[in-house]
PDB file with one MODEL, atoms N, CA, C and O in Angstrom:
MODEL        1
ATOM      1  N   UNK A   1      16.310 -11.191  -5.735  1.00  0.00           N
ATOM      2  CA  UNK A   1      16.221 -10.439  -6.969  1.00  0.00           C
ATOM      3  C   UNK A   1      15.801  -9.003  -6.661  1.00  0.00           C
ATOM      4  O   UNK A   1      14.951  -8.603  -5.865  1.00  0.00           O
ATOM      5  N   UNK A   2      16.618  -8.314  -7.501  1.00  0.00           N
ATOM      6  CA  UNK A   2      16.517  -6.876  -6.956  1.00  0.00           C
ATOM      7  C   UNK A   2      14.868  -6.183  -7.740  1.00  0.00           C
ATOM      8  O   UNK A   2      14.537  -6.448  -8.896  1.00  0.00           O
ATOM      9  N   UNK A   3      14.103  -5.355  -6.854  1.00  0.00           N
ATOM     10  CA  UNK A   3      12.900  -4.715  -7.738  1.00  0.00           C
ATOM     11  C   UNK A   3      13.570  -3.840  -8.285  1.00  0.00           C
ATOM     12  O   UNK A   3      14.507  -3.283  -7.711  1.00  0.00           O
ATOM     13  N   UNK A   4      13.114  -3.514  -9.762  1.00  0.00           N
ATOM     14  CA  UNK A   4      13.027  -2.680 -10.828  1.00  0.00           C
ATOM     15  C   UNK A   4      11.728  -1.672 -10.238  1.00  0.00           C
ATOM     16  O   UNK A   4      10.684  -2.123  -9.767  1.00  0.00           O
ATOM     17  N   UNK A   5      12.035  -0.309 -10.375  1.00  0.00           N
ATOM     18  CA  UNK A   5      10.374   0.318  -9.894  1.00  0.00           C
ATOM     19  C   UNK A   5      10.610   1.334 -11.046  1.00  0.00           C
ATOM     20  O   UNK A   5      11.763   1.443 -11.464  1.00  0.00           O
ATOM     21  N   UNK A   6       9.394   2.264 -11.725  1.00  0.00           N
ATOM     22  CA  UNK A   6       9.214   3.205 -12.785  1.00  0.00           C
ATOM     23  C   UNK A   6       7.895   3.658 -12.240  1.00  0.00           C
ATOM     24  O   UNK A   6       7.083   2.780 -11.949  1.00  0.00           O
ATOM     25  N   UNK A   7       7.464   5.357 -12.002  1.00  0.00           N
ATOM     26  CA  UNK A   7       6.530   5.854 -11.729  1.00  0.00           C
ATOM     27  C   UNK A   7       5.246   4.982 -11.446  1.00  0.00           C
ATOM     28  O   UNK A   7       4.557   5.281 -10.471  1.00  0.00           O
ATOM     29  N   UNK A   8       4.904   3.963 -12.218  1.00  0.00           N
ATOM     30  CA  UNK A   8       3.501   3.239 -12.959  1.00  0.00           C
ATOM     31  C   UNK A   8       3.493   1.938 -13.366  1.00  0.00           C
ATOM     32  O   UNK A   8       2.397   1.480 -13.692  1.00  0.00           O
ATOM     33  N   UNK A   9       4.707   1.043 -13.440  1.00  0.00           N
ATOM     34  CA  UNK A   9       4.934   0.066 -13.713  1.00  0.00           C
ATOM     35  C   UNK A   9       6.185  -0.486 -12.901  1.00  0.00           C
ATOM     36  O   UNK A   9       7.123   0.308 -12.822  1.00  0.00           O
ATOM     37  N   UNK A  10       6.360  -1.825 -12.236  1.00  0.00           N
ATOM     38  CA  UNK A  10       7.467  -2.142 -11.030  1.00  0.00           C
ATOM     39  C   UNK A  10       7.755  -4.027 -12.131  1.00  0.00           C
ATOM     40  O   UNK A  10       7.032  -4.783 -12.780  1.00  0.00           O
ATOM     41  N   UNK A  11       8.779  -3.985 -11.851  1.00  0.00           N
ATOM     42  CA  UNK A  11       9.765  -5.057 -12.362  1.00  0.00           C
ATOM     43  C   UNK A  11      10.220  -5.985 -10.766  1.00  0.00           C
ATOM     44  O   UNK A  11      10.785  -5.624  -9.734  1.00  0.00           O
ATOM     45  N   UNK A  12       9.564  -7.475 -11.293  1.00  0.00           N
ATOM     46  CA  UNK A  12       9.914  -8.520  -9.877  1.00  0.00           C
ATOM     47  C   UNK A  12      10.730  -9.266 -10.750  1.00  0.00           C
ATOM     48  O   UNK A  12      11.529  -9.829 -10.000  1.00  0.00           O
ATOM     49  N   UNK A  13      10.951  -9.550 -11.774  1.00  0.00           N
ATOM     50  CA  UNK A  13      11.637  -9.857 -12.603  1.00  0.00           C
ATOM     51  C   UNK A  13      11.047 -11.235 -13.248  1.00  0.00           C
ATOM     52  O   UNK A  13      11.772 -12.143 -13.654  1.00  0.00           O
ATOM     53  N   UNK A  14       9.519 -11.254 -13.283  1.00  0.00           N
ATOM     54  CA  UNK A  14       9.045 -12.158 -14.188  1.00  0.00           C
ATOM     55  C   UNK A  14       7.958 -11.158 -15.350  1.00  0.00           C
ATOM     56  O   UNK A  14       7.176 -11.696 -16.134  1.00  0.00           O
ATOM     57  N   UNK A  15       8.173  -9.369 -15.199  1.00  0.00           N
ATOM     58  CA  UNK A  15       7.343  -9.161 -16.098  1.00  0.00           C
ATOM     59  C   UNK A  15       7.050  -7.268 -15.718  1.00  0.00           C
ATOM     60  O   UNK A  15       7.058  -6.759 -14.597  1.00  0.00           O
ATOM     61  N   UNK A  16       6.941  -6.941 -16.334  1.00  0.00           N
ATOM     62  CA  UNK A  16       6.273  -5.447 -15.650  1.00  0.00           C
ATOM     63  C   UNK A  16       4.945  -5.100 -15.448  1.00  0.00           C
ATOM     64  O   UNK A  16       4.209  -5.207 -16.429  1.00  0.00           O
ATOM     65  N   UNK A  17       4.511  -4.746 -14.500  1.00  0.00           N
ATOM     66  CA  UNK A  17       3.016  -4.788 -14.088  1.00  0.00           C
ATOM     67  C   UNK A  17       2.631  -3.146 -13.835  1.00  0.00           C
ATOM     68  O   UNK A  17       3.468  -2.295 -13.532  1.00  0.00           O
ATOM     69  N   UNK A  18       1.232  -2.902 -14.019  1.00  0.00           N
ATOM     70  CA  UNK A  18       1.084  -1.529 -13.827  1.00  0.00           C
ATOM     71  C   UNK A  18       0.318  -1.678 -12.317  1.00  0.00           C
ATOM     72  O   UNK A  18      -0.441  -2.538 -11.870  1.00  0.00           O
ATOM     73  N   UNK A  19       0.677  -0.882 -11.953  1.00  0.00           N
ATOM     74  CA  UNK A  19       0.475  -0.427 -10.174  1.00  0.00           C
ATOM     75  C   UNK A  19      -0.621  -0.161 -10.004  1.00  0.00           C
ATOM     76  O   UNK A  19      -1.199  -0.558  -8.992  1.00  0.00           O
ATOM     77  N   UNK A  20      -1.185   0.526 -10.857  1.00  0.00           N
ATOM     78  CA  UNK A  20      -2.840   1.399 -11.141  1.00  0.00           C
ATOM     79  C   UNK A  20      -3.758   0.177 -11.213  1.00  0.00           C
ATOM     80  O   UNK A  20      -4.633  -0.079 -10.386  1.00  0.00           O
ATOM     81  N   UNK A  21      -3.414  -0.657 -12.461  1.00  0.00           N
ATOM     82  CA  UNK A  21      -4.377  -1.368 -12.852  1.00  0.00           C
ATOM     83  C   UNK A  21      -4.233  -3.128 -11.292  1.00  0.00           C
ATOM     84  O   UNK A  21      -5.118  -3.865 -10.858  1.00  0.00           O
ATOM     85  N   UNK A  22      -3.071  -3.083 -11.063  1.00  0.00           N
ATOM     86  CA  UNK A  22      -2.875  -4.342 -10.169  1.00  0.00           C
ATOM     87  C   UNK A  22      -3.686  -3.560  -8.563  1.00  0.00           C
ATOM     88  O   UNK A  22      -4.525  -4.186  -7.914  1.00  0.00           O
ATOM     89  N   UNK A  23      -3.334  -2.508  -8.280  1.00  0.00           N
ATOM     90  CA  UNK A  23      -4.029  -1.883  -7.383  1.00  0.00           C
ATOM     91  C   UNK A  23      -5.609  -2.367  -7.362  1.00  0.00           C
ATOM     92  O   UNK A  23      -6.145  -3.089  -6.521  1.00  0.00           O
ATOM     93  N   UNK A  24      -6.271  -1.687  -8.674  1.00  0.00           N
ATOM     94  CA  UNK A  24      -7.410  -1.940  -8.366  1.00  0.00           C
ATOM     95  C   UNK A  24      -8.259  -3.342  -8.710  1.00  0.00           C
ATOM     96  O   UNK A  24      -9.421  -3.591  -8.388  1.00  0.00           O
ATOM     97  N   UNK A  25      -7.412  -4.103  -9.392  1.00  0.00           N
ATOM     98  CA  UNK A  25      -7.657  -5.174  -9.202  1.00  0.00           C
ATOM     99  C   UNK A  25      -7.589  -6.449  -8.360  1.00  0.00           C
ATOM    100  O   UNK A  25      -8.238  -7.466  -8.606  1.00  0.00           O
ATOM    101  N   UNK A  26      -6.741  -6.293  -7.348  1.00  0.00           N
ATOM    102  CA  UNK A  26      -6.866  -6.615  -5.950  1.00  0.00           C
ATOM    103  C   UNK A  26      -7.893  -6.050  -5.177  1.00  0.00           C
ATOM    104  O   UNK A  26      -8.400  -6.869  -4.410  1.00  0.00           O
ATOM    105  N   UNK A  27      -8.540  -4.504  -5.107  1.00  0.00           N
ATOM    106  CA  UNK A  27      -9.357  -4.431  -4.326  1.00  0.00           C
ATOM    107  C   UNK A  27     -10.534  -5.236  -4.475  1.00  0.00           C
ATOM    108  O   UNK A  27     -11.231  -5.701  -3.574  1.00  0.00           O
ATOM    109  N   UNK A  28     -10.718  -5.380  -6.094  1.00  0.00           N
ATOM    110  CA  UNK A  28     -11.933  -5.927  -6.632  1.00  0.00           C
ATOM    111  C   UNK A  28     -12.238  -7.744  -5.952  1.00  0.00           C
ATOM    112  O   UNK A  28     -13.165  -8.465  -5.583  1.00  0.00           O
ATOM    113  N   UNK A  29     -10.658  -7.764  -6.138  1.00  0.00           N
ATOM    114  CA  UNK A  29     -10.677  -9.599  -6.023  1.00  0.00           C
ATOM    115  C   UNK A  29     -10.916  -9.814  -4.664  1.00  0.00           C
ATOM    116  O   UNK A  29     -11.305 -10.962  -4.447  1.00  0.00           O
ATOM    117  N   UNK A  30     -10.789  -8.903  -3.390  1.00  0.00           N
ATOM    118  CA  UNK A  30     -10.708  -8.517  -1.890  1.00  0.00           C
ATOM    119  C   UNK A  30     -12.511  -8.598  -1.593  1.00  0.00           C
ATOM    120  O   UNK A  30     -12.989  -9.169  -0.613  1.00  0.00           O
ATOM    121  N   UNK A  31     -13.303  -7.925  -2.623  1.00  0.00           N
ATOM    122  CA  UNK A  31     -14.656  -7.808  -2.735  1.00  0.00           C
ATOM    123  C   UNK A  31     -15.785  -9.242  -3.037  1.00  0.00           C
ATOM    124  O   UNK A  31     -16.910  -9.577  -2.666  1.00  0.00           O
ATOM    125  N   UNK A  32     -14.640  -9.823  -3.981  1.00  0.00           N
ATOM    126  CA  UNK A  32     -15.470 -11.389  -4.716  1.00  0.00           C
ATOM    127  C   UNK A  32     -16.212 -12.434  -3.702  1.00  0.00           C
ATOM    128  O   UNK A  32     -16.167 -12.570  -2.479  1.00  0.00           O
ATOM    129  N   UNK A  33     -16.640 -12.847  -4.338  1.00  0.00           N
ATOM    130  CA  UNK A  33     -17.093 -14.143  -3.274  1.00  0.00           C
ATOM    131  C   UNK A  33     -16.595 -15.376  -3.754  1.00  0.00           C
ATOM    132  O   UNK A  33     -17.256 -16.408  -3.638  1.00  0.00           O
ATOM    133  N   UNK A  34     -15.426 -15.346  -4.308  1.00  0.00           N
ATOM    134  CA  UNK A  34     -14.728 -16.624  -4.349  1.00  0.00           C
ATOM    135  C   UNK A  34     -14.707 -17.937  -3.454  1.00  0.00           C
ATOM    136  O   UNK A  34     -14.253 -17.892  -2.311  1.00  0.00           O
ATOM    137  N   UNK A  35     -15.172 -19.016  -3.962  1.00  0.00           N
ATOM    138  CA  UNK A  35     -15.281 -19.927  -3.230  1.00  0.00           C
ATOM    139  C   UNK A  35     -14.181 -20.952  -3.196  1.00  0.00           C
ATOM    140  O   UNK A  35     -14.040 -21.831  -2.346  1.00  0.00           O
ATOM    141  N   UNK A  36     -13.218 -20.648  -4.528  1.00  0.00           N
ATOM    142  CA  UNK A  36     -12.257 -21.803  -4.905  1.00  0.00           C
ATOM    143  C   UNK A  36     -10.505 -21.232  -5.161  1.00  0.00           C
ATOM    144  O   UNK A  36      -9.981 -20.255  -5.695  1.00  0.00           O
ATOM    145  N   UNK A  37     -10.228 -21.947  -4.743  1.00  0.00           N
ATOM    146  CA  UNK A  37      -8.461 -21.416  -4.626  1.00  0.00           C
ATOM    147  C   UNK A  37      -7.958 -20.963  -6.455  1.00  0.00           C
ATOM    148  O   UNK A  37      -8.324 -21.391  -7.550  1.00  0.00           O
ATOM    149  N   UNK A  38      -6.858 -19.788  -5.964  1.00  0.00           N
ATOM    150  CA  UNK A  38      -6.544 -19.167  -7.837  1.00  0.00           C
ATOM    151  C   UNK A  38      -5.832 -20.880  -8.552  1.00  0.00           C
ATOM    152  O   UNK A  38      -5.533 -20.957  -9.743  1.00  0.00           O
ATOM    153  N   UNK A  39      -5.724 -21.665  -7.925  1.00  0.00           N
ATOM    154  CA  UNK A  39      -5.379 -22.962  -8.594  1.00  0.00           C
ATOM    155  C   UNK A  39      -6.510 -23.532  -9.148  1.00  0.00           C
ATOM    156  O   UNK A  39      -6.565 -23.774 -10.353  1.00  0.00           O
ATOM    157  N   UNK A  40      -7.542 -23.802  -8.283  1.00  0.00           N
ATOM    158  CA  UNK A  40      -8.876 -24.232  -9.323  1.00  0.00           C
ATOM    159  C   UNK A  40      -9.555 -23.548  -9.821  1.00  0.00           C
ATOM    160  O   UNK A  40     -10.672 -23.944 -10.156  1.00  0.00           O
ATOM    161  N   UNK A  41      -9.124 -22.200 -10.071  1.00  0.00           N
ATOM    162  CA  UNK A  41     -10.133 -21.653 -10.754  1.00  0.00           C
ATOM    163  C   UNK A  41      -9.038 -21.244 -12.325  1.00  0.00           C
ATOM    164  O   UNK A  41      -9.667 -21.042 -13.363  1.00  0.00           O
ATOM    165  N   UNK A  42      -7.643 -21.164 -12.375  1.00  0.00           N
ATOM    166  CA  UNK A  42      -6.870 -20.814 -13.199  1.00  0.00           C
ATOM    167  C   UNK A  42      -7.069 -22.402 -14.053  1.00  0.00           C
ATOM    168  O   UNK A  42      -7.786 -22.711 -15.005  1.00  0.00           O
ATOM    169  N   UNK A  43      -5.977 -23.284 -13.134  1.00  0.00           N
ATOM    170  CA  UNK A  43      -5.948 -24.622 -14.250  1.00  0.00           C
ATOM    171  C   UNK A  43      -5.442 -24.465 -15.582  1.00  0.00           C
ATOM    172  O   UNK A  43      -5.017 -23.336 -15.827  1.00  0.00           O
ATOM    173  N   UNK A  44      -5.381 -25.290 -16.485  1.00  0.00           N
ATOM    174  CA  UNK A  44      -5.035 -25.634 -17.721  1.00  0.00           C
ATOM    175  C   UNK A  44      -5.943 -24.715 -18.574  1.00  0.00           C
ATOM    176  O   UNK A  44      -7.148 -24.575 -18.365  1.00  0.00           O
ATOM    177  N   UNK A  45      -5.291 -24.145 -19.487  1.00  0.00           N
ATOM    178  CA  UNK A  45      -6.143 -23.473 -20.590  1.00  0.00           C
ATOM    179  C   UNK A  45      -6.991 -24.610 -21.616  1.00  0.00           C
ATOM    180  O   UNK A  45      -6.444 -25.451 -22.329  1.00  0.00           O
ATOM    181  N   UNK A  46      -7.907 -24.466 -21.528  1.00  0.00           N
ATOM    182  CA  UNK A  46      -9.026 -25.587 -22.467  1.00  0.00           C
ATOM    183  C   UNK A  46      -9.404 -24.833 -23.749  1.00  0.00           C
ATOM    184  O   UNK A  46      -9.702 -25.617 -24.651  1.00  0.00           O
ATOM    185  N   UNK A  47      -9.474 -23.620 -24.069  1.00  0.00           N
ATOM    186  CA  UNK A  47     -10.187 -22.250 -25.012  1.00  0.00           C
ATOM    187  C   UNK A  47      -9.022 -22.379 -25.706  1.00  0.00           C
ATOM    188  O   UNK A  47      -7.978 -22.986 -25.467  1.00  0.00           O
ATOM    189  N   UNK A  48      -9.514 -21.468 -26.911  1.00  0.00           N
ATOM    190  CA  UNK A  48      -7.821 -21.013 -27.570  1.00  0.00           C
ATOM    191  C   UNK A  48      -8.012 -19.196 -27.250  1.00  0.00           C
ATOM    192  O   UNK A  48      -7.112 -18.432 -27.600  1.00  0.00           O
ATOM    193  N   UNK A  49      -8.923 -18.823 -26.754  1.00  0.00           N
ATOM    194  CA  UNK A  49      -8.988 -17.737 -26.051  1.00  0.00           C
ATOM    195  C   UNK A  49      -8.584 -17.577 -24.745  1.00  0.00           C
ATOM    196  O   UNK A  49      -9.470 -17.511 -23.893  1.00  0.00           O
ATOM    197  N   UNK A  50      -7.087 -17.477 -24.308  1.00  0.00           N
ATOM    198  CA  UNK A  50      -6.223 -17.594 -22.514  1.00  0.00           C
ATOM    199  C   UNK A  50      -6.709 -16.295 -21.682  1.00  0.00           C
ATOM    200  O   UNK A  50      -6.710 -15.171 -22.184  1.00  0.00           O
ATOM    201  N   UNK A  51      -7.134 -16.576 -20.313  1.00  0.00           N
ATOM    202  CA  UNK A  51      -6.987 -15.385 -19.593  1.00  0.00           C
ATOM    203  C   UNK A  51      -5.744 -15.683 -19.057  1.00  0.00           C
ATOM    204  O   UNK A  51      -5.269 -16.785 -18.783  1.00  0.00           O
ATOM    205  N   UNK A  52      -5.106 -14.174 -18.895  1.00  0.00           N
ATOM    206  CA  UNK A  52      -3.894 -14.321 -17.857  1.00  0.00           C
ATOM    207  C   UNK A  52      -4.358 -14.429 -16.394  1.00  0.00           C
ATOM    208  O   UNK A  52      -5.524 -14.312 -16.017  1.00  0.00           O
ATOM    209  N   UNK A  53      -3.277 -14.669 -15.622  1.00  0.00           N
ATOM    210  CA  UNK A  53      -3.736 -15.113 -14.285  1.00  0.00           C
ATOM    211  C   UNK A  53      -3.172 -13.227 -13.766  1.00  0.00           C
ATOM    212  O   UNK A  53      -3.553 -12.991 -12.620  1.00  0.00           O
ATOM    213  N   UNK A  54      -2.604 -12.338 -14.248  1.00  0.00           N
ATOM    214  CA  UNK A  54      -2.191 -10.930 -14.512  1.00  0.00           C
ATOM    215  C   UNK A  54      -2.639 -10.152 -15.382  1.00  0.00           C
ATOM    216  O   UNK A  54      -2.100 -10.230 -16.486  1.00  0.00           O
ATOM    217  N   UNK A  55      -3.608  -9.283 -15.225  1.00  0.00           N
ATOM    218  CA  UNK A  55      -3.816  -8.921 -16.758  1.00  0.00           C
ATOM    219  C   UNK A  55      -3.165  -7.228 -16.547  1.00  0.00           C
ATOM    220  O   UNK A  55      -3.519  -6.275 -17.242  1.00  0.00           O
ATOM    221  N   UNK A  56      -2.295  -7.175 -15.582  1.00  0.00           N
ATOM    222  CA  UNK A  56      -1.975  -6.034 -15.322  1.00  0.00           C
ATOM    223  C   UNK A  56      -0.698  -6.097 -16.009  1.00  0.00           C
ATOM    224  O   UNK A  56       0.165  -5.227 -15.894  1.00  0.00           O
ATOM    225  N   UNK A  57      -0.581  -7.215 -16.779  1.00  0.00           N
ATOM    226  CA  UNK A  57       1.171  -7.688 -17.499  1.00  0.00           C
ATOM    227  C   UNK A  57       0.862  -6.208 -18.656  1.00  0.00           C
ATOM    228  O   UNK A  57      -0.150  -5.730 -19.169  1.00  0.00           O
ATOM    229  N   UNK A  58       2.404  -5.856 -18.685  1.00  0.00           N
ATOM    230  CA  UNK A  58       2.825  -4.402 -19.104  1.00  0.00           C
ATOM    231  C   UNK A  58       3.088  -5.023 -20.633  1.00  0.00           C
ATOM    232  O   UNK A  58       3.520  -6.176 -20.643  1.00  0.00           O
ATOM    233  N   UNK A  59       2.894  -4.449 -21.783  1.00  0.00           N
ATOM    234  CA  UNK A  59       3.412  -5.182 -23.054  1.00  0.00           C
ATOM    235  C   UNK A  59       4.549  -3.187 -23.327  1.00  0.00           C
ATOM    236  O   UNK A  59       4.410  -2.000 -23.031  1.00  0.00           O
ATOM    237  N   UNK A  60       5.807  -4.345 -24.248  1.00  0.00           N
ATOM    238  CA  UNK A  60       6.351  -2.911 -25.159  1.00  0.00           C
ATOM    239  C   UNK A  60       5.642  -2.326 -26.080  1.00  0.00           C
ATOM    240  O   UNK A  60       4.855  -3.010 -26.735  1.00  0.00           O
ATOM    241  N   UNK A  61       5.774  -0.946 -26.320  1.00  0.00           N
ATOM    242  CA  UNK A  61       4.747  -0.303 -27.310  1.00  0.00           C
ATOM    243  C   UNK A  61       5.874  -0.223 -28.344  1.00  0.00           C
ATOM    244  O   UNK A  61       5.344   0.357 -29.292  1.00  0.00           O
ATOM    245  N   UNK A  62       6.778  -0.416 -28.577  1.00  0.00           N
ATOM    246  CA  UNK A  62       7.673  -0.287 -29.549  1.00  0.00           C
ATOM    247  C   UNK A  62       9.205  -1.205 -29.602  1.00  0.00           C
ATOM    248  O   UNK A  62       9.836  -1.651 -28.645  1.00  0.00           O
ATOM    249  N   UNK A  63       9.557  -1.303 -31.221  1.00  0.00           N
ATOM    250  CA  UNK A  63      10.485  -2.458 -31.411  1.00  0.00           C
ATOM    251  C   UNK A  63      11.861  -2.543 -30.157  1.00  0.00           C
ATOM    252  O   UNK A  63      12.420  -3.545 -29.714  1.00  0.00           O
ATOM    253  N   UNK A  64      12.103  -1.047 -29.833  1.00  0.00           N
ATOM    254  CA  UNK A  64      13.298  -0.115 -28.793  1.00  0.00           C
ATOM    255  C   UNK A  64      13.169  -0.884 -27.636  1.00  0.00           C
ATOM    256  O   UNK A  64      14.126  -1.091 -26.890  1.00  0.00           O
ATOM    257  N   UNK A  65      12.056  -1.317 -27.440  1.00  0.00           N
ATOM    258  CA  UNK A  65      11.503  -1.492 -25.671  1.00  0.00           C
ATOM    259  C   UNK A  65      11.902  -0.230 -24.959  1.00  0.00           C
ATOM    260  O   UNK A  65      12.826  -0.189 -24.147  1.00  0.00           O
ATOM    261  N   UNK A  66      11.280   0.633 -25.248  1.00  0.00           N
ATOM    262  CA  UNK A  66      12.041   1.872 -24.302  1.00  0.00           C
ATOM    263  C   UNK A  66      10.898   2.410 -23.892  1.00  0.00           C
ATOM    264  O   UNK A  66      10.838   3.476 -23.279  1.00  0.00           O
ATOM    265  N   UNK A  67       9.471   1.384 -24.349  1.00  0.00           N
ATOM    266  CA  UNK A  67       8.089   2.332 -23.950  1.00  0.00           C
ATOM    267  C   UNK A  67       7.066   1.450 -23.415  1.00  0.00           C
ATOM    268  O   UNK A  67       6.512   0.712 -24.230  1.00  0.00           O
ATOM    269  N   UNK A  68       6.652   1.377 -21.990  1.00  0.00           N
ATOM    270  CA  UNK A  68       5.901   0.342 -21.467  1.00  0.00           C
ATOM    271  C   UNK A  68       4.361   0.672 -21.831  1.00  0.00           C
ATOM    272  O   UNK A  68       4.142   1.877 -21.704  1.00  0.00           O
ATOM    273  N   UNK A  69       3.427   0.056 -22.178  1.00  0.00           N
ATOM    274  CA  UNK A  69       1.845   0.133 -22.214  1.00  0.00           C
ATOM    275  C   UNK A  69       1.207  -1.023 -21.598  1.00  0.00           C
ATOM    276  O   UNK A  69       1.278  -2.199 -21.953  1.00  0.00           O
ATOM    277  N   UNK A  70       0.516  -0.461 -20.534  1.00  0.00           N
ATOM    278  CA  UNK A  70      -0.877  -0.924 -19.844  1.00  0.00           C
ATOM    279  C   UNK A  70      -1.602  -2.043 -20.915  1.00  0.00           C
ATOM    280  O   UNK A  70      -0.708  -1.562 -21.611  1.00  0.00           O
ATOM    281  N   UNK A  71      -2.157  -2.819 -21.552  1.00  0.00           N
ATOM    282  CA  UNK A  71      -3.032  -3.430 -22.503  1.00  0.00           C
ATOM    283  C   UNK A  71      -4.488  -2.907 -21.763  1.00  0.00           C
ATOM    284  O   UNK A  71      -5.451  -2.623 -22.476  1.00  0.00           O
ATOM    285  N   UNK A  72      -4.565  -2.805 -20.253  1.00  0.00           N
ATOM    286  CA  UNK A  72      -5.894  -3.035 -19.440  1.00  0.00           C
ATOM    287  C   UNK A  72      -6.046  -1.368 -18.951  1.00  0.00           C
ATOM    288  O   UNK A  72      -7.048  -0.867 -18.442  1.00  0.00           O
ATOM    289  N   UNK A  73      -5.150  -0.895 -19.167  1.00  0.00           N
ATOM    290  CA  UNK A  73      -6.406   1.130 -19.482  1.00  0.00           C
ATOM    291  C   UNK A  73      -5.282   1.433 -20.070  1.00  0.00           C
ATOM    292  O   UNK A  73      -5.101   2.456 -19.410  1.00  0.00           O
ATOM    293  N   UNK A  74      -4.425   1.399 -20.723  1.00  0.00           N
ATOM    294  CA  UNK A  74      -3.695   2.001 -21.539  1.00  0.00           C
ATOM    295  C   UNK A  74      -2.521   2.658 -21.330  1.00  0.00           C
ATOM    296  O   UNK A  74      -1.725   2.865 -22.246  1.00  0.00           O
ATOM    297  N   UNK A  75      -2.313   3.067 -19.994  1.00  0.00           N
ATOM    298  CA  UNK A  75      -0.992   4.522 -19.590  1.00  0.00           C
ATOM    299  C   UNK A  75       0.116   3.788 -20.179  1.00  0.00           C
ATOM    300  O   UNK A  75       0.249   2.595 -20.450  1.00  0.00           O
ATOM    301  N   UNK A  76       1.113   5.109 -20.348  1.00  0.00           N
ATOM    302  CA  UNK A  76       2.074   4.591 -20.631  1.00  0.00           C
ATOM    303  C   UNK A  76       3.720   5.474 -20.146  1.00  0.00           C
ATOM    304  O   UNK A  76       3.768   6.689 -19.954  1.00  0.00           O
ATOM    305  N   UNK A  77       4.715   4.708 -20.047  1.00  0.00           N
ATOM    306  CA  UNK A  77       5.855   5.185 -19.665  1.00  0.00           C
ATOM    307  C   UNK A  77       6.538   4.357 -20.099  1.00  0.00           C
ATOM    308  O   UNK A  77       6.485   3.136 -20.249  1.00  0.00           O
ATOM    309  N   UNK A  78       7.961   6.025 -20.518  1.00  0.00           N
ATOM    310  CA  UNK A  78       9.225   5.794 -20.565  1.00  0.00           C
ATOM    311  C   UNK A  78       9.935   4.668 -19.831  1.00  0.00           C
ATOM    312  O   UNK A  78       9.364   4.493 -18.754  1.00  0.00           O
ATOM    313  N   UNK A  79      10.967   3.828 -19.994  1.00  0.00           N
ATOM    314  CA  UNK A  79      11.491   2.793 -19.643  1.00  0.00           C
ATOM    315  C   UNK A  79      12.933   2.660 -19.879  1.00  0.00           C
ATOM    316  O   UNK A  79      13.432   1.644 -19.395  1.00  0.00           O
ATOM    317  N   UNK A  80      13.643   3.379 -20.452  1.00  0.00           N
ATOM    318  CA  UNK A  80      14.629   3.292 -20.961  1.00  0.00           C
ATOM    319  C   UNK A  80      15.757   4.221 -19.316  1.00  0.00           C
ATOM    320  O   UNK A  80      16.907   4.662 -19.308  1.00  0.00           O
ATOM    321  N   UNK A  81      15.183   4.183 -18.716  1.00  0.00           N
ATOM    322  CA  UNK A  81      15.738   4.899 -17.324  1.00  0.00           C
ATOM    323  C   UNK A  81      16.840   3.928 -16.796  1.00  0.00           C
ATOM    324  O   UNK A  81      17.455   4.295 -15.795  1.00  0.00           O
ATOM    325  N   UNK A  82      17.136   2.797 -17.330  1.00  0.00           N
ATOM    326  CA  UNK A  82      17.559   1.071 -16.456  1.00  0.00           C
ATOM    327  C   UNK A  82      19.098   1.262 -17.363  1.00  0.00           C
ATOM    328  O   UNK A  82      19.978   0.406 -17.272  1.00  0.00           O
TER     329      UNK A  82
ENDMDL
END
């Protein structure tokens, strides 16, 4: 599957992710003292409140889809380049 890339946000083709926010959230997770694999610690949602296992997932800011937004600091870019 071919990558999709845009200044700030890159397409693997399950979603658009922001670079900024996945950047520094790997360094963070690089820092943790995790003791348990992202399988036992993700698991089945039990809450009706879900964390994503991504929270760097890009949402559209508009009906067009022609405008990507961050949810997790906000930036945003044009998309309509494809």
């Amino acid at each position: 599957m071919e990558k999709l890339e845009l200044n700030d946000f890159y397409n693997k083709g399950f979603g658009w992710i922001c670079k900024h926010c996945e950047r520094e959230l790997k360094e963070a997770d690089n820092f943790s003292n995790r003791k348990h694999s992202r399988l036992m610690r993700e698991g089945e949602a039990e809450s009706k409140q879900l964390k994503l296992s991504n929270i760097a997932l890009a949402k559209w800011m508009d009906k067009a889809q022609r405008t990507l937004m961050c949810p997790r600091c906000g930036i945003t870019e044009l998309a309509d380049k494809f």
